[in-house]
C-alpha positions in Angstrom: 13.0 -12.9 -20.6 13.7 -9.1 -21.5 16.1 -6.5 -20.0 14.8 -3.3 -20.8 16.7 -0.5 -18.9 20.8 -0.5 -17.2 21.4 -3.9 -18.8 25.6 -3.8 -18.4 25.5 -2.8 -14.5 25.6 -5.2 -12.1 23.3 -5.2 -9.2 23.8 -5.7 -6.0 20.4 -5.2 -4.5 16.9 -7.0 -6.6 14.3 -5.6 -5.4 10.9 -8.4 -6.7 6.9 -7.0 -5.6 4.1 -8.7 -5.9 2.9 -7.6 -9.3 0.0 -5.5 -8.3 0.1 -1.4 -8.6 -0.4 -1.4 -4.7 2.6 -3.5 -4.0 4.8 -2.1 -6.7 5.0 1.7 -5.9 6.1 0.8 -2.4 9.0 -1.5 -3.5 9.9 1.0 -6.2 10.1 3.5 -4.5 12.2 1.8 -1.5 14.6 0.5 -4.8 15.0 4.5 -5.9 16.2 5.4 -2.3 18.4 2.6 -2.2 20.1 3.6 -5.7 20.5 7.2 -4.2 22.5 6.0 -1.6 24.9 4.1 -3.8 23.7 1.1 -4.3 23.5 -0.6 -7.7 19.5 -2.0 -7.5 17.5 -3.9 -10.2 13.7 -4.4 -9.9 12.3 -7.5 -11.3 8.6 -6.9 -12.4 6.3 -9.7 -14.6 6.5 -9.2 -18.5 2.2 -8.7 -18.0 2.9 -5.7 -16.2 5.9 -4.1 -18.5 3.5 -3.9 -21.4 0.5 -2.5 -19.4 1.8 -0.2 -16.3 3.8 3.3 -16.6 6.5 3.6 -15.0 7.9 7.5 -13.6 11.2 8.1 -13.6 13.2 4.8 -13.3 17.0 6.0 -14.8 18.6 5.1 -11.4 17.1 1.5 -11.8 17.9 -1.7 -14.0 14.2 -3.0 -14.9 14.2 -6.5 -16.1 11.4 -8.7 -17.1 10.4 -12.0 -16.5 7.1 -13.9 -17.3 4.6 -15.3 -15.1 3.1 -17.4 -17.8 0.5 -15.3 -18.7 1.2 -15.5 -22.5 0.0 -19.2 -22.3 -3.5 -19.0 -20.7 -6.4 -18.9 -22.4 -9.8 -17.7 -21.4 -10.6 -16.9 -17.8 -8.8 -17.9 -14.9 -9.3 -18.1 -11.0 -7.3 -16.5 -8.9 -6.3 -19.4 -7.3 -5.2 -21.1 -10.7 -3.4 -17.3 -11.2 -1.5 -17.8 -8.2 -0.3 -21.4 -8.6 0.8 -20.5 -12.2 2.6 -17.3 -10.8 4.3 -19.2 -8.4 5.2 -21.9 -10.6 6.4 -19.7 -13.2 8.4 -17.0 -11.3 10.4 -19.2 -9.0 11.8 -20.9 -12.1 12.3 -17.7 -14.5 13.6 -15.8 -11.4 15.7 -18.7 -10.5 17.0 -18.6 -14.0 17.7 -14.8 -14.1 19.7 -14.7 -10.6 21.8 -17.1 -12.4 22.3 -15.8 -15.4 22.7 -11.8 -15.1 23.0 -11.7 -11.2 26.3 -12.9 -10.2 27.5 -9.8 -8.5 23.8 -9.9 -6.6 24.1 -9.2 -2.6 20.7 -9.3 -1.4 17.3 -9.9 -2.8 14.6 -8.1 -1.2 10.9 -9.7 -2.0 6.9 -9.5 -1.1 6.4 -10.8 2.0 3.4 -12.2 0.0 6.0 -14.3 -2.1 7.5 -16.0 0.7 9.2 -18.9 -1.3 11.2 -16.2 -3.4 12.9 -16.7 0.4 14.3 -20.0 -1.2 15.8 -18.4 -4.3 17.7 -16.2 -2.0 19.3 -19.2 0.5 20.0 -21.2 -2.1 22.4 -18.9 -3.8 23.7 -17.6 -0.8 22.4 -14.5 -0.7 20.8 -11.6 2.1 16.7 -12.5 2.0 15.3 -9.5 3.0 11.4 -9.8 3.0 9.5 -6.5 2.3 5.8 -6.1 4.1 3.8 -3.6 2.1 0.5 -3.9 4.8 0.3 -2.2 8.3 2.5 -3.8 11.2 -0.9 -3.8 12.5 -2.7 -5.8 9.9 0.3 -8.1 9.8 0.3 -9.2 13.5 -3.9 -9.8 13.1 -2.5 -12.5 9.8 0.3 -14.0 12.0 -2.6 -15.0 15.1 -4.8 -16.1 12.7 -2.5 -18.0 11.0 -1.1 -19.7 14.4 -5.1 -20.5 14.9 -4.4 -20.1 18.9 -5.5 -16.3 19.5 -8.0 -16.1 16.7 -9.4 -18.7 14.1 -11.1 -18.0 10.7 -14.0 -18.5 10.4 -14.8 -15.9 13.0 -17.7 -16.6 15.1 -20.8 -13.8 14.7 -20.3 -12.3 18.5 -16.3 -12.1 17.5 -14.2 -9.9 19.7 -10.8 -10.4 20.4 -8.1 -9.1 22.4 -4.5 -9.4 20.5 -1.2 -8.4 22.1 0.0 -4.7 21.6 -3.7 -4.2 19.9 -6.5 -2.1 20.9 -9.7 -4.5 21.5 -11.2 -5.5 17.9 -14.6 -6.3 16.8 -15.8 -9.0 14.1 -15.7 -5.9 11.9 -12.2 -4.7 12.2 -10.7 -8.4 11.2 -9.4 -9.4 8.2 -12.5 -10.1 6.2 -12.7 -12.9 3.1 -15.9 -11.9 1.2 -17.9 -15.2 2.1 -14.9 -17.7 2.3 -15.9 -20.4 5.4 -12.9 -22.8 4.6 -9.9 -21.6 7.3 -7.4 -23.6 4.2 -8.4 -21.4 1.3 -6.2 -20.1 -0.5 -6.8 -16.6 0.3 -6.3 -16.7 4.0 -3.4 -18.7 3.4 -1.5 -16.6 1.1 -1.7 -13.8 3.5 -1.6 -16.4 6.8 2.0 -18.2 4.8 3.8 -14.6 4.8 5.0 -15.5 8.2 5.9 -19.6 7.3 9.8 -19.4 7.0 10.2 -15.1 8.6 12.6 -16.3 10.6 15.0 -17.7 7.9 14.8 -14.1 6.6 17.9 -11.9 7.3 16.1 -8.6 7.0 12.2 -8.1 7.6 11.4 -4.3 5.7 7.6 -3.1 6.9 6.4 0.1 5.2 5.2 2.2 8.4 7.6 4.0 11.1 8.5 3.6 14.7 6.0 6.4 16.4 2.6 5.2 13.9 2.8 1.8 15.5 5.1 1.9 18.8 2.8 -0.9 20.5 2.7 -3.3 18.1 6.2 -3.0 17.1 7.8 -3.6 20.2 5.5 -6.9 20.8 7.2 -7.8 16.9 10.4 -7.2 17.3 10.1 -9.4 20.3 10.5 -12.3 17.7 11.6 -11.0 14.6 14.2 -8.6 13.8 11.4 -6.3 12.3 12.9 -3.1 10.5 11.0 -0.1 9.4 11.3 2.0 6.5 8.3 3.4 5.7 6.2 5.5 4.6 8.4 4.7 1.7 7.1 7.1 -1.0 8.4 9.7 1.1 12.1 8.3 1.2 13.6 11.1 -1.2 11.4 13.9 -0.5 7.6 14.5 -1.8 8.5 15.9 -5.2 9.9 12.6 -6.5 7.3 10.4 -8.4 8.8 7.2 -7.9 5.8 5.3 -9.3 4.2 3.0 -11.6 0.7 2.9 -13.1 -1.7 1.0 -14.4 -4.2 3.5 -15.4 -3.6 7.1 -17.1 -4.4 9.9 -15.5 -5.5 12.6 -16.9 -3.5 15.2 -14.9 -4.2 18.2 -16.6 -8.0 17.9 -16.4 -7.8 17.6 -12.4 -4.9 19.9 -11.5 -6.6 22.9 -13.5 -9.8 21.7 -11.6 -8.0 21.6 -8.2 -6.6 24.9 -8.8 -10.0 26.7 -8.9 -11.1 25.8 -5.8 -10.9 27.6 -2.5 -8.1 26.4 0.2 -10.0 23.2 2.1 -13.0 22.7 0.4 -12.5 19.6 -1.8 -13.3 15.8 -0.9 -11.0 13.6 -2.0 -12.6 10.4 -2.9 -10.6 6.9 -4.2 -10.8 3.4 -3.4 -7.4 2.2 -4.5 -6.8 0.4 -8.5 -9.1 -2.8 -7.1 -12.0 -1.1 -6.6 -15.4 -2.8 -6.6 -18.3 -1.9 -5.2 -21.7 -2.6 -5.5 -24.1 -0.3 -7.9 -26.3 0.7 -5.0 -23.0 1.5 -3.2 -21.6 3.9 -5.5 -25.6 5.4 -5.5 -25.5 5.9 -2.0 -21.5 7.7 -2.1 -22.5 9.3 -4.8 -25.9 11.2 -3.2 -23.8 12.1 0.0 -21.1 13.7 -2.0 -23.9 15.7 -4.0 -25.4 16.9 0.2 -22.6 17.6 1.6 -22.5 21.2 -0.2 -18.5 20.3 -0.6 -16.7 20.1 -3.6 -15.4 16.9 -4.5 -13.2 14.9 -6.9 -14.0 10.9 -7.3 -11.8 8.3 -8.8 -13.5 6.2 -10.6 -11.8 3.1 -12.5 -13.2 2.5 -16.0 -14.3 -0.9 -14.8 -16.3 1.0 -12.2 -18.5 3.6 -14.2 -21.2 1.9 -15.4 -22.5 1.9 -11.7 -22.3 5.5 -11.1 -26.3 7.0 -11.4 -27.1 8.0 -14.5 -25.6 11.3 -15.9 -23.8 11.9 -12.4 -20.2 12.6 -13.4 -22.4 15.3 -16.3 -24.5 16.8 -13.7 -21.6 17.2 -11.5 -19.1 18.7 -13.7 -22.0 21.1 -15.2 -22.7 22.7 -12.3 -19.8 22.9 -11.3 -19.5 21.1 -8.2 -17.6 17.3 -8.4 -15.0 16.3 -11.1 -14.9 12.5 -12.0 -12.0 11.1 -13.1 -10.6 7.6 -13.7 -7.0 7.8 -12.3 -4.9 10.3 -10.8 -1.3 10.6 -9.1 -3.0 10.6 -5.8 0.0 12.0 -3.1 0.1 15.0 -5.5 -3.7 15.2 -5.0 -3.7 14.7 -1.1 -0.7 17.8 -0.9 -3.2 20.1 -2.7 -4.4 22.8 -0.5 -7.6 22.5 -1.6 -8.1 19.1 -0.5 -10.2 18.7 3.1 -10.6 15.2 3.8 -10.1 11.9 2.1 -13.0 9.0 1.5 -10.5 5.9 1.2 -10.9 2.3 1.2 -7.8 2.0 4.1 -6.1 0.2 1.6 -2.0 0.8 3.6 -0.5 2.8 0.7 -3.9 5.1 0.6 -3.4 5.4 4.6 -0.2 6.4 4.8 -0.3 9.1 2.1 -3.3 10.4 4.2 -1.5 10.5 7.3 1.6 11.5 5.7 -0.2 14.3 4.1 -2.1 15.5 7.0 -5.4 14.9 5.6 -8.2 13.5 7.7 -9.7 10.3 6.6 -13.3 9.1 6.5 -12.6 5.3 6.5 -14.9 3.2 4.1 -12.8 -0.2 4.6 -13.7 -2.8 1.9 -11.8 -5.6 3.0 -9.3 -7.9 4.1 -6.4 -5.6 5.6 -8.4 -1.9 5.4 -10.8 -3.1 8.3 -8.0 -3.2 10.6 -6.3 0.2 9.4 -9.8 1.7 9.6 -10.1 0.6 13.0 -6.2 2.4 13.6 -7.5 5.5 12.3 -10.2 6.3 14.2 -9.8 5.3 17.8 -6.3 4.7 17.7 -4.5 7.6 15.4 -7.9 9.7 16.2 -7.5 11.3 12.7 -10.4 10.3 10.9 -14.4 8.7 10.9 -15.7 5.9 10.0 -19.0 5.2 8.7 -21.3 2.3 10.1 -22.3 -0.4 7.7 -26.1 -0.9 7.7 -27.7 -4.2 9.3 -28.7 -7.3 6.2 -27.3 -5.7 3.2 -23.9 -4.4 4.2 -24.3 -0.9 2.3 -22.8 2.1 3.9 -26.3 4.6 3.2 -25.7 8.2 2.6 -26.7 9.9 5.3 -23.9 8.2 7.0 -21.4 8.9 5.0 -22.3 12.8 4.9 -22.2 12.7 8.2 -18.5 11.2 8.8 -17.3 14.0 6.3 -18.8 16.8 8.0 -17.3 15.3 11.6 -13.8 15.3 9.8 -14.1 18.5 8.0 -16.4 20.8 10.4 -15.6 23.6 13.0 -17.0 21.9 16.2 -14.3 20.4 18.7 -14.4 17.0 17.3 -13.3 17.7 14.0 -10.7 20.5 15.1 -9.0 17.4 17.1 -9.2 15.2 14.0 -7.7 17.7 11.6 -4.9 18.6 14.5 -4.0 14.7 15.3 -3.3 14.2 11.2 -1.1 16.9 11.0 0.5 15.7 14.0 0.8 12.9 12.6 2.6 14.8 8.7 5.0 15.6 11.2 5.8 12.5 12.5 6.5 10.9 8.9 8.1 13.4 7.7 10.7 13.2 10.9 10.9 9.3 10.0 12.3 10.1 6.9 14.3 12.9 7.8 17.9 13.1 8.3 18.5 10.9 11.3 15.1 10.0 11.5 14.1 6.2 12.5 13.3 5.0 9.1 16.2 7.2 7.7 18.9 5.7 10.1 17.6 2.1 9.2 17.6 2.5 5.3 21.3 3.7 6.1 22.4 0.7 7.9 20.8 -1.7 5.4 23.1 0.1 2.9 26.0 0.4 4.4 26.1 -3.6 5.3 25.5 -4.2 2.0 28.3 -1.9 0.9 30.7 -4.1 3.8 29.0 -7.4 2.1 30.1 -7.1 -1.2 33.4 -5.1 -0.9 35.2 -4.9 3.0 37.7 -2.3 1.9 34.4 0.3 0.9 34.0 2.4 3.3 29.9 3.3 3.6 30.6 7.0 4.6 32.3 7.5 0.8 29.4 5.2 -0.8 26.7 7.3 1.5 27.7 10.6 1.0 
């Protein structure tokens, strides 16, 4: 059990994600804005993630380790194995650090994917505050399914169901589970169990803000005390790089690349850091990208290369029209000028950054969460296309694909409403954030009861200001 940075101070706040890069930024970056405001914050991340990620800019924060039990696996492992041994190992090595370097600790805020971290948290007496790092949206779809009265898994093949405070969704805008029949597996249960003991929690964080998801929060907060916050990485202003990474990017190699092309011209293509598609897939994204006469700039995980078509990233670079690269710090990307549109998976963190950047989206949802944001998107948000899967094998073909980008990025009416509606939508984050905005006011009052919590003679307008 290592302490690596701000060993002597003592914390008020821990802040514990889910040790994935998608869940990590979002909690880090919530910890940074927490530590501006006064607050002493540690973040707890896995010892297997320490040695591999890079973290930007964490001075403000004590990092401390603790291990998952990584060290003492051998060979492959399932995921389910992964997450029994995570489990296992965490609650006890957590556990053991609360007690041992935590005493002045306040509040714990964890993964609303960790739920029993919930436990840690009562048992010491301490503020659980459980942090949601998917769409309100996508979280409401997990708590029906997971009450099995609304909407049961498996679905049937004619699925179509009306939720409360959701617009009418298909078979293909549900949470999907590759080929998973059993309704128990562990999958759907890890993401059903988020909301088992929610309303033991003293503080429910979800990474969105008040105007994205009005409906749906109001039908929420009806039965939780559901607090927003998001979108988080914009908490102290766009500059700040309040991030980790498990991949390097090469920034100089895109940036230079970015700044040679003409205002609105570049597709921005990335399907988050677990990224898999299938070879004929990538073929078929790759050819539209190469017809669409745009410029473009694909992400492409090491892992993921072997399927592009042969010599493509060569071809592309040589004459001068797509750059291929294997990681990059994608909100800097998306503020680019250059940038037209986005092809994303609709993983939440990838949404957000396109909304809050203004950028239309052409939605290519893989699965689990991103069908539901896709669905938001398009006919809800009305700031982006998505393209139709085709019938037996599933593959989105390329003529479809072109054709979403050219609906997002051409002059006709339609895409003039799409590009106006995500800029409408850059403004509305950026007002959530702002002084006195709605996530703004609510990161305050966490704060300040913190601030009451741990010393009654502080007063939060000297801590705050």
């Amino acid at each position: 059990m290592g302490i690596e940075v701000g060993a002597g101070r003592k914390a008020q706040v821990v802040v514990i994600p889910f040790p994935a890069q998608g869940h990590i930024n979002p909690a880090l970056a919530f910890a940074k804005c927490l530590a501006s405001k006064g607050l002493l914050v540690a973040v707890v991340i896995t010892t297997s993630v320490a040695k591999s990620a890079n973290f930007s800019d964490c001075a403000s924060l004590a990092l401390h380790t603790v291990s998952d039990g990584s060290e003492h696996v051998e060979g492959t492992e399932t995921v389910e194995a992964y997450l029994k041994r995570f489990r296992r190992n965490i609650s006890r090595n957590l556990a053991d650090l609360m007690d041992d370097h935590m005493s002045c600790t306040r509040a714990i805020v964890y993964d609303s994917i960790m739920p029993w971290v919930l436990d840690i948290a009562k048992d010491r007496g301490l503020v659980g505050a459980c942090f949601f790092t998917q769409s309100c949206s996508a979280s409401a779809v997990f708590h029906h399914l997971g009450q099995g009265l609304l909407l049961q898994y498996p679905y049937e093949d004619d699925a179509a169901v009306s939720l409360p405070a959701l617009p009418p969704l298909e078979k293909r805008d549900l949470p999907s589970f590759s080929h998973m029949v059993d309704p128990d597996h562990f999958a759907v249960k890890l993401l059903t169990d988020q909301f088992s003991n929610l309303g033991r929690a003293d503080w429910i964080f979800f990474n969105t803000f008040d105007k994205l998801e009005t409906k749906i929060l109001e039908w929420m907060r009806s039965r939780w005390p559901i607090t927003t916050i998001g979108p988080t990485f914009l908490l102290q202003g766009e500059a700040k790089k309040h991030s980790i990474s498990m991949f390097e990017p090469k920034a100089d190699a895109y940036r230079e690349w970015l700044e040679s092309r003409d205002p609105g011209s570049v597709v921005y293509v990335s399907f988050g850091s677990f990224a898999s598609m299938e070879k004929e897939q990538m073929a078929e994204l790759g050819h539209a990208l190469l017809t669409t006469g745009h410029h473009f700039l694909w992400v492409v995980l090491s892992s993921e290369l072997e399927k592009l078509p042969p010599d493509f990233a060569a071809t592309a670079a040589a004459a001068g029209t797509g750059l291929v690269v294997e990681w990059c710090h994608q909100p800097e990307v998306l503020a680019h000028p250059a940038v037209a549109c986005f092809v994303t998976h609709c993983g939440w963190n990838s949404t957000l950054e396109g909304l809050s950047h203004g950028v239309p989206l052409v939605a290519m949802a893989q699965w689990v969460d991103q069908n539901t944001n896709a669905k938001l998107v398009v006919d809800v948000w009305g700031a982006g296309a998505a393209p139709r899967r085709r019938g037996g094998d599933g593959i989105v073909g390329r003529e479809e694909i072109a054709m979403c980008i050219e609906r997002v990025v051409g002059g006709d009416g339609e895409g003039v409403g799409i590009r106006r509606n995500a800029l409408r939508w850059k403004e509305m984050a950026a007002e959530a954030v702002g002084s006195g905005g709605s996530s703004d006011i609510n990161v305050v009052d966490f704060v300040s009861k913190i601030v009451f919590d741990d010393a009654g003679d502080v007063s939060p307008s000297s801590v705050l200001a």
